[in-house]
C-alpha positions in Angstrom: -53.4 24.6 1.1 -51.5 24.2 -2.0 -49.6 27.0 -1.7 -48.6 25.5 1.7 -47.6 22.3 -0.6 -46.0 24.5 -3.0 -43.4 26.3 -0.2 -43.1 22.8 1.2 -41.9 21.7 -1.7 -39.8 24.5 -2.5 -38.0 24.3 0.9 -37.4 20.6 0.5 -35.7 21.8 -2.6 -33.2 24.5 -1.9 -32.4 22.6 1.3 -31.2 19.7 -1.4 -29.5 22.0 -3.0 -27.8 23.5 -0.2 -26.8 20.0 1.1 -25.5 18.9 -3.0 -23.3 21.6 -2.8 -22.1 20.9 0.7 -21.0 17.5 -0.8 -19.3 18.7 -3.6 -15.5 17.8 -2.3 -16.0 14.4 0.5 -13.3 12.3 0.6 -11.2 13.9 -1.6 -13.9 13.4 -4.0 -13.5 16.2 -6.4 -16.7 16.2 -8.0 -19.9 15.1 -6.5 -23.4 15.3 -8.1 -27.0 14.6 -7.7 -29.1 14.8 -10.0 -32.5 13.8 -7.5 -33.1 13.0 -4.0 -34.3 9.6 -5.0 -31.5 8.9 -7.8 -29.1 6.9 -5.0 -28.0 4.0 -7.3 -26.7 6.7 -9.8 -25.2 8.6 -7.5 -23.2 6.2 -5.7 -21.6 5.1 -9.1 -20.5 8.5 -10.0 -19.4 8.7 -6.9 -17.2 5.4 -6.9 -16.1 6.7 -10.3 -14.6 9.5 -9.4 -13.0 8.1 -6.0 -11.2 4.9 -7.8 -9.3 7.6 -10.2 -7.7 9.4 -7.3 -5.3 10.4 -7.0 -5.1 10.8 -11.0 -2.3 9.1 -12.7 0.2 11.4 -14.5 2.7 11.2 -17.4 6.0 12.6 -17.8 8.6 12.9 -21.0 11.0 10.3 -21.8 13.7 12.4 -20.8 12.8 13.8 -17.4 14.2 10.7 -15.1 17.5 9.5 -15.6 16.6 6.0 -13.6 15.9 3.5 -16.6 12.5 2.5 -14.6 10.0 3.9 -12.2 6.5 3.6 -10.8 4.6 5.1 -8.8 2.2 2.9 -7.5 -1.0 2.9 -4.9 -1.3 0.2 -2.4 -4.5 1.3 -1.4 -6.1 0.4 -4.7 -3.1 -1.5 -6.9 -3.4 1.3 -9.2 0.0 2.3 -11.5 0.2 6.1 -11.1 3.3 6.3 -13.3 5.4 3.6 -15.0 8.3 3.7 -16.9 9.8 0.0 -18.0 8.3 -1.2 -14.4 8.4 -4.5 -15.7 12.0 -4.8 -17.0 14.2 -7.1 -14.4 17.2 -5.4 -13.1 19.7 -5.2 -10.7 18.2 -4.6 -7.7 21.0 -4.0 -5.1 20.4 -3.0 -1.0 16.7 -2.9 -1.5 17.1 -6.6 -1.6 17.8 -6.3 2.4 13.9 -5.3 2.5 13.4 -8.9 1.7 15.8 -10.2 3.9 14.3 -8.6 6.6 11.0 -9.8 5.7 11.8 -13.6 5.9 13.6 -12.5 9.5 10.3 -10.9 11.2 8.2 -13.5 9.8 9.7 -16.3 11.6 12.0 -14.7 14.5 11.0 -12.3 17.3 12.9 -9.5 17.3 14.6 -9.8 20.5 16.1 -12.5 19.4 19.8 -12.5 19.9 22.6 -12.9 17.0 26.1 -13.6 17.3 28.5 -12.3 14.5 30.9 -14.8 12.8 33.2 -14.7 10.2 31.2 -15.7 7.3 28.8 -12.4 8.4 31.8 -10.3 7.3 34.0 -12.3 4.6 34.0 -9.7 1.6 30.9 -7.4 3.2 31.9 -6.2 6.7 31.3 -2.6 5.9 29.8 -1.7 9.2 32.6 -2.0 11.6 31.4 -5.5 13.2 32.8 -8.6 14.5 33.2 -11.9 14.9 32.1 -12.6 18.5 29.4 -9.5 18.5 25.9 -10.3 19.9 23.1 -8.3 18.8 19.3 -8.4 18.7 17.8 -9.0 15.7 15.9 -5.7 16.0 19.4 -4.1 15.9 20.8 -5.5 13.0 17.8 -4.8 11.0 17.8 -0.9 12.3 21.4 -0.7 10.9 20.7 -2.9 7.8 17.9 -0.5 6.9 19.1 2.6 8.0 22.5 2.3 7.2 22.3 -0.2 4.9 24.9 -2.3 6.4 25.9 -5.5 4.6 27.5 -7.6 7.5 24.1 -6.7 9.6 21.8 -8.2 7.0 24.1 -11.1 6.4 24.4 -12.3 10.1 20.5 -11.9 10.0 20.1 -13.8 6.8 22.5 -16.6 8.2 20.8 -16.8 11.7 17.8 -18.1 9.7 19.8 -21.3 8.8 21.0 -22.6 4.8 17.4 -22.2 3.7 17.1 -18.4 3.9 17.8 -17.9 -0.2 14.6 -20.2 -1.1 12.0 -18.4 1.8 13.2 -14.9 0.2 12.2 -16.4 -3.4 9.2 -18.3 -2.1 7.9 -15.0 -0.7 8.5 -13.3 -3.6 6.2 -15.8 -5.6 3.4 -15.3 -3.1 4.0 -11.8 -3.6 3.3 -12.2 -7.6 6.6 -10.6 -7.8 7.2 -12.6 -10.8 10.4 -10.5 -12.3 12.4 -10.9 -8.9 15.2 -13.3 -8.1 17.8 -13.0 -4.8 21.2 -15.2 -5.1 22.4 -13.2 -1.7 20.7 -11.2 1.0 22.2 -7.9 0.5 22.0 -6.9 -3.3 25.8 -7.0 -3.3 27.4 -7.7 -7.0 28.2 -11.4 -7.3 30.8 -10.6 -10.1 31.0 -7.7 -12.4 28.5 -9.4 -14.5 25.9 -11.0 -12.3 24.0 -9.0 -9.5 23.4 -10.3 -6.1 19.6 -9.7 -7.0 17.2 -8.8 -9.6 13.6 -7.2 -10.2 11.2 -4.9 -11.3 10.4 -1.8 -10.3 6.7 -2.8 -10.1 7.9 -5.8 -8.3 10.0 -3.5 -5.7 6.8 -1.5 -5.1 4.7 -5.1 -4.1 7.4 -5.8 -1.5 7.8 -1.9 -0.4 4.1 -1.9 0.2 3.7 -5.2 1.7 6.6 -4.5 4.4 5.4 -0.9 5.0 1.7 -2.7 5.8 3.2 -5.7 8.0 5.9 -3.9 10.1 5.6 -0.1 9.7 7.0 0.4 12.9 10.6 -0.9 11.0 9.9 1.0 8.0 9.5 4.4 9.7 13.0 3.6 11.3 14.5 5.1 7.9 13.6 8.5 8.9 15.9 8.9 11.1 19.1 10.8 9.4 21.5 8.2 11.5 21.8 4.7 13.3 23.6 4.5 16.5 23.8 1.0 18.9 25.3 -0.6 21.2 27.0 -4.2 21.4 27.9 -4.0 24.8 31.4 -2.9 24.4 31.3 -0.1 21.9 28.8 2.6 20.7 28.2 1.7 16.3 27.4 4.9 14.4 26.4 5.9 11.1 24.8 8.0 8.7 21.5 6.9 6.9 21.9 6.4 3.1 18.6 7.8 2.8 19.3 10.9 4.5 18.9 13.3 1.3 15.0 12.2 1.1 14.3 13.1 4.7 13.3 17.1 4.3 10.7 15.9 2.0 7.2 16.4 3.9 4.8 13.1 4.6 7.9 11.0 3.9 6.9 7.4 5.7 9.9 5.8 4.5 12.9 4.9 2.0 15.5 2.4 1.1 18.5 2.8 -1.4 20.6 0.9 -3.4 23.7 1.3 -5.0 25.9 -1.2 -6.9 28.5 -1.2 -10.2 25.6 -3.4 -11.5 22.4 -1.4 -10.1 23.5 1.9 -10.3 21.2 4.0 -8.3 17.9 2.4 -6.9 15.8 3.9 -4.6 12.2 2.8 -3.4 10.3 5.9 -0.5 6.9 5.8 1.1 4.8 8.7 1.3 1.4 10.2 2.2 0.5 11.9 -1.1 -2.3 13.3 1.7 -2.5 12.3 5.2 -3.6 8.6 5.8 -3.1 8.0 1.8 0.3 6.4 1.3 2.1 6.1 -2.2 5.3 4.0 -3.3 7.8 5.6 -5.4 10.5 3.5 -7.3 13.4 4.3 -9.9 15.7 1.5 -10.7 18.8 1.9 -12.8 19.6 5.7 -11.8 22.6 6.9 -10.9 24.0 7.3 -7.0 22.8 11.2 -6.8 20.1 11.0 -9.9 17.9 8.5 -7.8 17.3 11.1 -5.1 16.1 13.5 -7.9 14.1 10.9 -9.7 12.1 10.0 -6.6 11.6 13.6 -6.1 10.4 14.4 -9.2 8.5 11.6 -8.5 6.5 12.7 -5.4 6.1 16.5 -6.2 4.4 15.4 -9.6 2.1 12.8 -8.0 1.0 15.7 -5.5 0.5 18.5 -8.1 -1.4 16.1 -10.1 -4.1 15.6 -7.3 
């Protein structure tokens, strides 16, 4: 009988064992361990342990991006994978339209219909539009985001009525972006001293996440390598400013920015593994170094898991 016990015993054992060692990557857990059947409580904090440090922030030399600030950020958890002067306010440029499309979905459906006027295109109409053009709101944002056109994102910023300047600031308080300011809706240069926007690249990843989260469906729309649409008397086309970006595997998403004052921003989306999304940012690059940065960027994030 107690040798019965005993093999019993033994068999509970290496079955434990066999099942521990089953366990050892769950999750993308990369170590799991149990020290006894019963030990639950301790388990389950070296468990959380090990899954709240994934993926594993990473560091790189001063000199490796030429953007004067980055992040890499994780909405899942708020974690700061990277940074590098995320904090510093500066010109933020086109990714200012993300906000401007924000405040647009928030409050207007987006079949609503907008009609081009002059004030759309005074100093920005960069897209070929015209006074008299109707199109959806849907439509403007597509080439706004895609192509980052400036007359689209202004007739969507004016259809909102005079008060579209303090909803794009309001939202940014609710979003504790607290080093981000928008005198325009496009990022445009005000003068040769004072940009059409400002903020932090930390910032920039808050709104990047927050619009990937509440209209992903717009967000993906940046994958595509051009725009075309259709006013009802002519065909628009044009190539996406992101387009450099889009052989880069488990991209969701990107938006760039470019001005005399910004120099080279760009903000991208990815799965660092499928279902886990990351935001990249680099602020201050220049118009080719940003696509470098952000790859840099990405493939160190993902060698680091």
């Amino acid at each position: 009988m107690r040798f019965i016990t005993y093999c019993k015993q033994s068999l509970t054992a290496a079955i434990f064992t066999a099942i521990s060692g089953m366990l050892a990557f769950v999750g993308g857990v990369a170590a799991f361990t149990v020290s006894h059947p019963h030990n639950t409580a301790n388990t389950s904090h070296q468990t959380a342990s090990v899954i709240t440090s994934f993926p594993a922030p990473f560091t790189l030399a001063d000199t490796t991006l030429v953007a004067r600030a980055a992040i890499v950020y994780d909405p899942t958890d708020g974690r700061v994978l990277y940074a590098k002067n995320a904090e510093l306010p500066l010109p933020l440029a086109s990714i200012t339209k993300l906000m401007t499309a924000e405040i647009a979905l928030a409050g207007s459906a987006s079949s609503t219909q907008v009609t081009i006027t002059k004030k759309d295109i005074l100093h920005q109409g960069d897209w070929g539009l015209k006074p008299g053009d109707t199109l959806s709101l849907y439509a403007l944002i597509k080439l706004g985001l895609i192509a980052s056109a400036n007359d689209a994102m202004a007739a969507v910023a004016n259809s909102l009525g005079d008060g579209y300047l303090a909803q794009m600031n309001d939202t940014a308080a609710n979003l504790q972006m607290t080093q981000t300011h928008f005198l325009n809706p496009t990022g445009l240069d005000v003068s040769t001293t004072t940009a059409g926007a400002y903020s932090s690249a930390h910032d920039v990843a808050r709104l990047a996440a927050t619009f990937y989260a509440q209209h992903p469906d717009y967000f993906t729309l940046t994958q595509q390598p051009a725009v075309h649409t259709i006013d009802g008397t002519r065909t628009l086309a044009a190539v996406a400013t992101a387009l450099p970006l889009l052989n880069i595997p488990g991209l969701i998403g990107a938006k760039t920015g470019y001005t005399d004052l910004a120099g080279g921003n760009l903000v991208a989306v990815f799965d660092v593994e499928i279902g886990h999304p990351l935001v990249a940012v680099v602020l201050g690059s220049t118009e080719e170094g940003r696509f470098d940065d952000i790859r840099t960027l990405i493939n160190t994030a993902r060698a680091s898991l």
